[in-house]
N, C-alpha and C positions, 0 to 999 in steps of 0.2 A: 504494500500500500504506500501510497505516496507520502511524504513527508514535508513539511513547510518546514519557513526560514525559526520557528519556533523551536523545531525538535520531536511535533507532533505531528498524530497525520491530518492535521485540519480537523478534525472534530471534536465538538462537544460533549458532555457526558449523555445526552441525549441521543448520541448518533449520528445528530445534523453537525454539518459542517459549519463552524465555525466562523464565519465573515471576518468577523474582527480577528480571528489568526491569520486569517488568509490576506486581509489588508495591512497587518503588521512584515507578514512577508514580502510583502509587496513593497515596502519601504525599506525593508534592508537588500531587494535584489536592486534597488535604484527605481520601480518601479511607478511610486506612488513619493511624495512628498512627507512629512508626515503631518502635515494641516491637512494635507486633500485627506489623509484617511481619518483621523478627525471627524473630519466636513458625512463622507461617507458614512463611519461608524455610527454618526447621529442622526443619521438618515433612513435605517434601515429597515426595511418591512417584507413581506410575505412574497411582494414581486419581486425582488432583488433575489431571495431566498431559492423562490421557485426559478429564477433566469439562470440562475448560478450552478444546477445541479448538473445538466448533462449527462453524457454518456457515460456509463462506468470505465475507470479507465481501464481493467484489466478488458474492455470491448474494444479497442480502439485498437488496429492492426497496421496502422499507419506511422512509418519511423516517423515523421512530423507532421505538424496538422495546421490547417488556416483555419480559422474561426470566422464564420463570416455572419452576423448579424443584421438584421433588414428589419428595422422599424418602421412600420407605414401609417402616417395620417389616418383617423377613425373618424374626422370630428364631421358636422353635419355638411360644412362646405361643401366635402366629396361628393353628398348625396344629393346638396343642391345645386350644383354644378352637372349633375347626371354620370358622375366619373366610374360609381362605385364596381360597375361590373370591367369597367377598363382597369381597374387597381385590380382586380381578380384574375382577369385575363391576363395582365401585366407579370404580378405573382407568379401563378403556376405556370406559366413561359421561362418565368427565369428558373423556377426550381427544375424545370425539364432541360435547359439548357445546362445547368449545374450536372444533370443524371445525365447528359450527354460526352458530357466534356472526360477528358484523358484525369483528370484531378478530381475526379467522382469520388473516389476511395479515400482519400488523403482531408476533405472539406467535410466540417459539421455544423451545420446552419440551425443558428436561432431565429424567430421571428416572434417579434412584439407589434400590437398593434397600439394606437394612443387615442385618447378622446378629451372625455372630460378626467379621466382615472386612465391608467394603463391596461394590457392584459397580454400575458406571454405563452403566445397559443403553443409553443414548445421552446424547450433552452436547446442546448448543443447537441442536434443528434444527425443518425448518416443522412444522406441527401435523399437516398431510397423512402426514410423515414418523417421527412420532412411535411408537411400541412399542406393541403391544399385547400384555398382561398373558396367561399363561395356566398350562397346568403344566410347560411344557417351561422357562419361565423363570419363574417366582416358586412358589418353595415355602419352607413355615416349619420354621426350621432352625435351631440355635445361640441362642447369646446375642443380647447389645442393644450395639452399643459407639454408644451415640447420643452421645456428646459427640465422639468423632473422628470420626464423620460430619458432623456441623453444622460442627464447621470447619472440613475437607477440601469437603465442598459447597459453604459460603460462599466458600470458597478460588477455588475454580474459577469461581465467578462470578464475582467480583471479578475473574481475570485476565481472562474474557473478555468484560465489560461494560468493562475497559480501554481494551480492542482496539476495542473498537466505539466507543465515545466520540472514542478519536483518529483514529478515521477519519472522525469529523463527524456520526457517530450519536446522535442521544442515546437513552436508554436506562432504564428502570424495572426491577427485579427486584422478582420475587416468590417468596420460598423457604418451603415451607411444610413440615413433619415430622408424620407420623402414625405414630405408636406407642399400642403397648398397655402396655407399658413400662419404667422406669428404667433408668436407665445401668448394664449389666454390662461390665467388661472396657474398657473404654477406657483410653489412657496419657492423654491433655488430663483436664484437670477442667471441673467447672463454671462456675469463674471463668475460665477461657481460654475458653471460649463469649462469656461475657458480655463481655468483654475484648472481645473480636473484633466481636460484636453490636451494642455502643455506639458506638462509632467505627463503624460501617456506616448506624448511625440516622441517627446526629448529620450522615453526610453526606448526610441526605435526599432520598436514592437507593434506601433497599432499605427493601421491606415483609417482615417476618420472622413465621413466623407458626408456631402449634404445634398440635398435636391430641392430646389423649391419649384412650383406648378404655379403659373398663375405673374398676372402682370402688376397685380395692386399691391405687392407688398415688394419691399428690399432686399430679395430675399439674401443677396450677397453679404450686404450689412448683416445682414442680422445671422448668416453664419459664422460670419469673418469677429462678431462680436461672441459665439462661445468655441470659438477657438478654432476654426477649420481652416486649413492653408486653403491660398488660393487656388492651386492645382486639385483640389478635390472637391471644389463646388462649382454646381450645375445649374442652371436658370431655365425651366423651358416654359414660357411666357405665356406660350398657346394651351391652355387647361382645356382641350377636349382629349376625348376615349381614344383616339390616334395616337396623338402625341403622347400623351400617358402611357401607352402602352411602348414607345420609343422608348420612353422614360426607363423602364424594366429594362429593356433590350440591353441598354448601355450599361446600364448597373451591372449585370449579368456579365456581359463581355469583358467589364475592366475587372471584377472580384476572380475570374477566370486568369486572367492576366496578373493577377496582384497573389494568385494561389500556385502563378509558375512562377513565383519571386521575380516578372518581368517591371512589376513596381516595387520599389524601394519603400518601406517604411518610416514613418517619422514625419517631419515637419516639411519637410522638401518633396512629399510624395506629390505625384501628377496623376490620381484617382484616373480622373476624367480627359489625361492627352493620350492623343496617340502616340 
């Protein structure tokens, strides 16, 4: 069983894995700062917990693995925009694109979706195993709380890209957010994004990456404000079912690219160049 920067194996006398070992670990691999885990540790609840569990590692047959994460917009914009079956179709494109691809074996894909609350239709598992999108589970509803998403998401990988490293894994994330968009209703701000993003670059482990749909918001600003290099954020202005669906395509083709190590990691990464 894997072992953290503690000496244990990440869990609890309960059984559950421990977050706060696994973020303390995280600060003595260089991973996390130790305010960001802090900020994190005080943050913690049921979604973090559940995003965080993944695959058993003794299942995992791949000498290294990417992590690729896709949090997608829930809130009712989607559904009055007419987008929500183009987000579906978009989805299950890219998960079949992921089951197509030479790095099938090697990628374990989480997917979160967001509204007015979060919800993590599964944490880290094979692509084979991955969710497919439809109306019984994604429909557009509520607000946008996108900045306690991104750091309850990034939370959760970070504990379990932990887990996997001290088992002898090593390991790439890829977390990517598509919204139509801005932040309503969240308690984090924008600078606890960024906070948490910097210290994630700077350990030259995770590619962070943004999408915004839609012409009435900023959406550059306002990823460039919780921490996304420029090379990993995307604007596509035309919010119909077409476009949206381009939106996935691209997503798909560069996490493909960023899972043959053809992108670089960190702060310098170029998600979205050719």
């Amino acid at each position: 069983m894997a072992t953290n920067g503690n000496g244990n194996n990440g869990k609890n006398g309960n059984g559950n894995y421990d977050l706060g070992a696994l973020f303390s670990s995280a600060v003595a691999d260089g991973v996390l700062s130790p305010d960001t885990s802090t900020m994190l540790t005080g943050n913690l609840g049921k979604v973090v917990i559940a995003g965080a569990a993944g695959t058993a590692l003794e299942d995992i047959v791949a000498s290294d693995v990417t992590l690729i994460t896709v949090v997608i917009d829930a809130s009712s914009s989607i559904k009055d925009r007419g987008l929500e079956q183009a987000v579906r179709d978009g989805q299950n494109q890219l998960v079949d694109s992921f089951g197509g691809s030479k790095e099938k074996d090697s990628i374990l894909m989480a997917l979160w979706t967001f509204a007015s609350g979060m919800d993590v239709l599964h944490s880290y598992v094979p692509v084979g195993d991955a969710a497919r999108l439809s109306s019984k589970n994604y429909r557009g509803s509520g607000c946008t709380v996108l900045y306690d998403t991104w750091c309850d998401a990034l939370a959760a990988n970070v504990a379990y890209s932990q887990r996997l490293r001290a088992s002898g894994t090593p390991c790439r994330s890829v977390v990517v957010v598509i919204t139509d968009g801005e932040d309503v209703g969240s308690k984090r701000k924008a600078g606890d994004c960024a906070r948490l993003s910097r210290d994630l670059l700077a350990s030259e482990q995770f590619i962070l990456a943004f999408v915004g749909v839609g012409s009435d918001v900023d959406f550059h600003g306002v990823a460039k404000s919780m921490g996304v290099p420029d090379g990993c954020i995307a604007v596509q202005k035309d919010a119909t079912p077409s476009t949206l669906r381009k939106v996935f395509q691209m997503v798909s083709q560069s996490a493909i690219r960023a899972s043959q190590a053809k992108i670089k990691a960190g702060p310098s990464a170029g998600f979205f160049q050719p």
